[in-house]
N, C-alpha and C positions, 0 to 999 in steps of 0.2 A: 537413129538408134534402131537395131534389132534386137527383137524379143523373141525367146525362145524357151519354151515350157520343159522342165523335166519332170518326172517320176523316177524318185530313189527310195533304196531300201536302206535307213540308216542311221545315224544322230546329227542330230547340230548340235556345233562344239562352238566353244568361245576362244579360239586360238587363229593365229595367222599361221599359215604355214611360211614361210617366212623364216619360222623360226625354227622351223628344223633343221634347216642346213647346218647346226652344229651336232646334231645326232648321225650317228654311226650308221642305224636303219632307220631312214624318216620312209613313212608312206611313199606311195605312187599315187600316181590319179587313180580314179574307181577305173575298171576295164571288164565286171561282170562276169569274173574268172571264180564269186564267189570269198575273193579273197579282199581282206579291209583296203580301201582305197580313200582317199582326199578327193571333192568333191567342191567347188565356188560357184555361187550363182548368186543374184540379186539384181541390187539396181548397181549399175557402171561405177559407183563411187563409193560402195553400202556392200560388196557382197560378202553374203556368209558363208559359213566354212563349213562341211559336212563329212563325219566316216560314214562309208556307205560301200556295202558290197555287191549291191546293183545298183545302178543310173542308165536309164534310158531316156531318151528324148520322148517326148508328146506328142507324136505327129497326128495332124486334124484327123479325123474320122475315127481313130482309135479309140477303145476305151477299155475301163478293166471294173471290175467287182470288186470292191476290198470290203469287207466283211469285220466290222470293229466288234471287238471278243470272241473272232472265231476260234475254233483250237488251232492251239500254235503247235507246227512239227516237229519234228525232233533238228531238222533243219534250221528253224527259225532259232528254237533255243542255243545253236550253237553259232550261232551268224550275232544274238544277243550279246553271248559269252566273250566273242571275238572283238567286239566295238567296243566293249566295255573295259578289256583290257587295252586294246590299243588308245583308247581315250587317258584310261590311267600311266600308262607305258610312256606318253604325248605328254602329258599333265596339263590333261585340259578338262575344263569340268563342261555336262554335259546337260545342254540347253532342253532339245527337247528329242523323244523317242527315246526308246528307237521302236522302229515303225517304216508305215509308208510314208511318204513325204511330196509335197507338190509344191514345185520353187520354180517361178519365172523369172528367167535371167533377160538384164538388158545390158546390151553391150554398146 
C-alpha cells in the first residue's frame, strides 16, 4: 500500500461522485486553477470525498503556517461562496470546513 499526504483548501462532502454522471455539469478533479474541483482521498476502501479549489501533495520537508482565526481575504470569502454553492448545486451536505484540510490517502 502507498500512502500519500495532501493539503487542500476545501469541504468534505457526504456524496459519491459517482453520482454525478447523471448531471449536465458535474465537477472535475481540483487542478488549483482556483476553481471548485472533486477531490478522494482516505484509506483504499473508506475514501472521502472533498470540494476543494486547491490540492497539493505533502512533500517531506515542506511546510506551511495556517493561522486558525486569521483574517480571511476577500479571496477566501469567495473560494467559501463558491463550495458552498457547488455543494448545494451537488446536493450534498457538508461535513466539515471549509478550511484547510490534511488527508492521507492510501492506495
Amino acid at each position: 500500500m502507498k500512502q500519500t499526504a495532501y493539503v487542500i483548501y476545501g469541504i468534505r462532502v457526504d456524496i459519491d461522485p459517482r453520482s454525478w454522471v447523471e448531471l449536465e455539469e458535474s465537477p472535475g478533479q481540483c487542478t488549483n486553477n482556483g476553481e471548485v474541483g472533486y477531490f478522494q482521498a482516505g484509506l483504499h476502501d473508506r475514501s472521502m470525498t472533498f470540494l476543494a479549489t486547491e490540492c497539493r501533495e505533502a512533500v517531506p520537508g515542506d511546510y506551511a503556517v495556517i493561522v486558525p482565526g486569521a483574517t480571511i481575504t476577500q479571496d477566501r470569502l469567495e473560494a467559501h461562496w463558491r463550495l458552498a454553492r457547488e455543494a448545494e448545486r451537488l446536493g450534498c451536505t457538508i461535513i466539515d470546513g471549509p478550511g484547510w484540510i490534511f488527508v492521507v490517502d492510501e492506495s
